[in-house]
C-alpha angles and dihedrals in degrees: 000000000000117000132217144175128228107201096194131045091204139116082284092044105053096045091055094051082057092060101047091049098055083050090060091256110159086231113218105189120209129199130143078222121041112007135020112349114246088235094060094035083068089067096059098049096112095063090057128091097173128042118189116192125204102235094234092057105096117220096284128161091284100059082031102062082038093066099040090062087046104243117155110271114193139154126234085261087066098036098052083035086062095044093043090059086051099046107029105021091167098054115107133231125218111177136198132203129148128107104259132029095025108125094039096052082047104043081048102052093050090045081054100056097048081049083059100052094253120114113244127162120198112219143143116081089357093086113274119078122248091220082052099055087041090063100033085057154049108163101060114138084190143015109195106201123190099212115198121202103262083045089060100053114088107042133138115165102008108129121176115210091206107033127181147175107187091187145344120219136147119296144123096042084143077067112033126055088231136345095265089068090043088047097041088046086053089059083051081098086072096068120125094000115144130204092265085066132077133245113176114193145185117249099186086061111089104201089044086058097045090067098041089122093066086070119100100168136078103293124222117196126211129186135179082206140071097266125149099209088063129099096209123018145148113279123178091331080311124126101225127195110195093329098314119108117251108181140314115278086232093057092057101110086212108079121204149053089277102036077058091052095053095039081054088064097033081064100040082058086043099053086044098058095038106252108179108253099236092057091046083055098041082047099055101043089053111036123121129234105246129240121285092013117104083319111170092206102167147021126198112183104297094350128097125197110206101189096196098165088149077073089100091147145054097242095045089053080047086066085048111046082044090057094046096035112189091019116127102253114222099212153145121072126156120016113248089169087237122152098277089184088088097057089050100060086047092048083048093042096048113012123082090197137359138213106207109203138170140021085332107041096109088043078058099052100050091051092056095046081051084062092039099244099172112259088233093066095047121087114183097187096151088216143086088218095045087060102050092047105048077051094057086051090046107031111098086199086197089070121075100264130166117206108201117185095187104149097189085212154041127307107211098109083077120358133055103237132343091260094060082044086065110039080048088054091046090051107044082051090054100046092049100041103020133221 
C-alpha cells in the first residue's frame, strides 16, 4: 500500500486524510501537537511517495528533507483539485486570491450564482475545505474557492477556469523574504490556464499589472476610474460594463470604495458565465454584508459597535477607519513584522482614541509616540477584555461613539482564526453592555 504524510491536522488536514484514504493511501498525520511528532516523522521518509503539507506549516526540516529525497510535496488545494477532476470533470473553478476583498468577492459570487438557479459552494480559505465539498457533491456547476497565498504554493496541476486577484498590498513578511515573492506566489492562480480560460484583473492595482504578462488566458479589466481600456469601470457614478450601464453606483447594497471594487468583480464573473442582466441587477441591489467584515452588529443609545476582525491588514483597516471616520479604533494582534508606521498615521489621521491589543501591541505604541499620538488617547490593554472593560468604565452611551474592532492583522497570537476573534469581540460587548 502507498504511504503518505499530512503535515497538518487542521481543517485542510484532515480533509485531505479523507481523500487518501478513499484512494486506498496508508495516511501517516503529523502534528508537533496531537499526532506524530515532525522529528520522528524524518526517519520514515523513505517509506513515503506523497507528502501533503497544511498551508499555514512554514517550510520547516521535515518538508524540507521531503523535498531533498524528492518525494511529492502538495497542499489540500492540489490534492481536491486532483479528485475533483476524477469525480466531477464538468464542474467548474473560480478562484480568489488578493489581500483585501477576497471573501467577500468570493462569499458574493457564489451567492450570485445560486441567485441565478445554478448550484455553486464557496469554499478554500473561507472556512470550508475544498477536499471536503469534493467529497460531500457531484452536481456543482461551481465551486468558487478563495485561495490565500500559502494555499497557492505547492501546486502542480491545479487550473481554475474563472481566476482573480482583486489587489495586491503588503502582507506575510513574516512569510516571504521580501513582497515581490508574496506578490509573484499570489499570480500562482494563473498556472496552466489556456487561452480558452478567464483571468479578470484589476487595472487600478500596480503590482497586479506589473505581472500582466504572466497571463495566458482571456483578460477581463476592471477599474474603479473612468478608463477606456477597461472592461468594467466607474461612469458618471454609473457601473459600466463595455459602454452599457450597469447600475447606479447608489443602488449597490454594499456601501463603500472597497465593497465597489469587489461587486466589480462579482459582475465581471457574472457577464463570463452568462448570468442573465435583471437578476445582476436584483442581486446587487439586495445582497448582505457578511459576518466579521465591517458588520454593525449593535447599537446602544447613541453608540455603535463595528466588529471588523477580517481586517487582518493594514490596507483592509484602512477600508475600515475611512469608512468610521473619529471612532476609537480596538487593534493590533500577531506580529507579521510588517511597517507599522503606516497604520499609525492612518490611526492619527482618522481615530479619536485606540485600544491597542495582542503579540504587537507595544510595537504599536512606540510607533504612535514616533508620530506623536498623544499617550492619553493610547490604551495598551493586551486584551480584547481589557478593552472592553475598561469601555464600559469610560463610554458615556448617551454620547455619539463608534466602536471600531478593525485588527489590521492576523489573530493567531491568540485566537484561532479571525472568525473565533469576532464572535469573541461580539460577545464580550454584549455581556458587558448588554443588548
Amino acid at each position: 500500500m502507498k504511504k503518505a504524510i499530512v503535515f497538518g491536522s487542521g481543517i485542510s488536514g484532515m480533509s485531505a486524510l479523507k481523500i487518501l484514504e478513499i484512494n486506498h493511501y496508508d495516511v501517516i498525520l503529523v502534528d508537533d501537537k496531537t499526532a506524530m511528532k515532525s522529528s520522528d516523522a524524518i526517519k520514515i521518509l523513505d517509506e513515503i511517495s506523497l507528502f501533503i503539507k497544511s498551508p499555514g506549516i512554514p517550510y520547516v526540516e521535515l518538508v524540507k528533507k521531503s523535498l531533498e529525497k524528492k518525494i511529492e510535496v502538495i497542499n489540500e488545494i492540489e490534492l481536491s483539485y486532483r479528485e475533483l477532476k476524477k469525480k466531477s470533470p464538468n464542474t467548474k473553478i473560480i478562484a480568489i486570491t488578493g489581500t483585501n476583498g477576497k471573501t467577500t468577492t468570493t462569499t458574493k459570487i457564489a451567492e450570485l450564482i445560486n441567485f441565478s438557479g445554478l448550484k455553486a459552494e464557496a469554499c478554500g480559505n473561507i472556512g470550508k475545505a475544498f477536499g471536503d465539498i469534493v467529497l460531500e457533491n457531484n452536481n456543482l456547476d461551481y465551486i468558487v474557492l478563495e485561495l490565500s497565498s500559502f494555499q497557492l504554493e505547492n501546486l502542480k496541476e491545479f487550473k481554475a477556469d474563472i481566476a482573480l486577484i482583486i489587489n495586491l498590498t503588503p502582507d506575510h513578511i513574516d512569510r516571504y523574504s521580501n513582497l515581490d515573492e508574496y506578490y509573484d506566489v499570489k499570480f500562482n492562480i494563473s498556472n496552466n490556464q489556456n487561452e480558452e480560460d478567464y483571468f479578470i484583473i484589476n487595472s487600478d492595482d500596480k503590482e497586479s499589472m506589473k505581472r500582466i504578462k504572466k497571463i495566458k488566458s482571456k483578460k477581463i479589466k476592471i477599474s474603479n476610474n473612468e478608463k477606456s481600456d477597461s472592461d468594467i469601470f466607474v461612469k458618471y457614478n454609473n457601473l459600466i460594463y463595455n459602454e452599457t450601464k450597469i447600475i447606479e453606483i447608489d443602488k449597490l447594497s454594499l456601501k463603500g470604495k472597497h465593497n465597489l471594487e469587489n461587486m466589480m468583480f462579482v459582475v465581471a464573473v457574472a457577464k463570463i458565465i452568462g448570468i442573465d442582466n435583471e437578476i445582476l441587477v436584483d442581486f446587487l441591489c439586495s445582497t448582505k454584508s457578511i459576518e466579521h467584515r465591517l458588520e454593525d452588529f449593535l447599537k446602544i443609545n447613541k453608540t455603535i459597535f463595528i466588529n471588523d476582525s477580517k481586517g487582518t491588514n493594514i490596507d483592509s483597516t484602512k477600508f475600515a477607519l475611512e469608512a468610521y471616520p473619529n471612532c476609537i479604533l480596538i487593534c493590533g494582534g500577531k506580529d507579521k513584522k510588517l511597517n507599522l508606521l503606516p497604520l499609525a498615521k492612518l490611526i492619527n489621521d482618522y481615530a479619536k482614541e485606540v485600544y491597542l491589543i495582542g503579540e504587537n501591541s507595544s510595537l504599536m505604541l512606540k510607533e504612535l509616540e514616533k508620530i506623536f499620538f498623544e499617550r492619553e488617547r493610547i490604551f495598551d490593554l493586551k486584551t480584547l477584555e481589557n478593552c472592553i472593560i475598561d469601555l464600559k468604565k469610560r463610554l458615556d452611551l448617551n454620547q455619539k461613539n463608534i466602536i471600531l474592532f478593525s485588527p489590521a492583522t492576523s489573530s493567531y497570537d491568540q485566537f484561532k482564526n479571525y472568525e473565533e476573534r469576532g464572535k469573541e469581540f461580539k460577545k464580550m460587548i454584549r455581556l458587558y453592555f448588554g443588548g
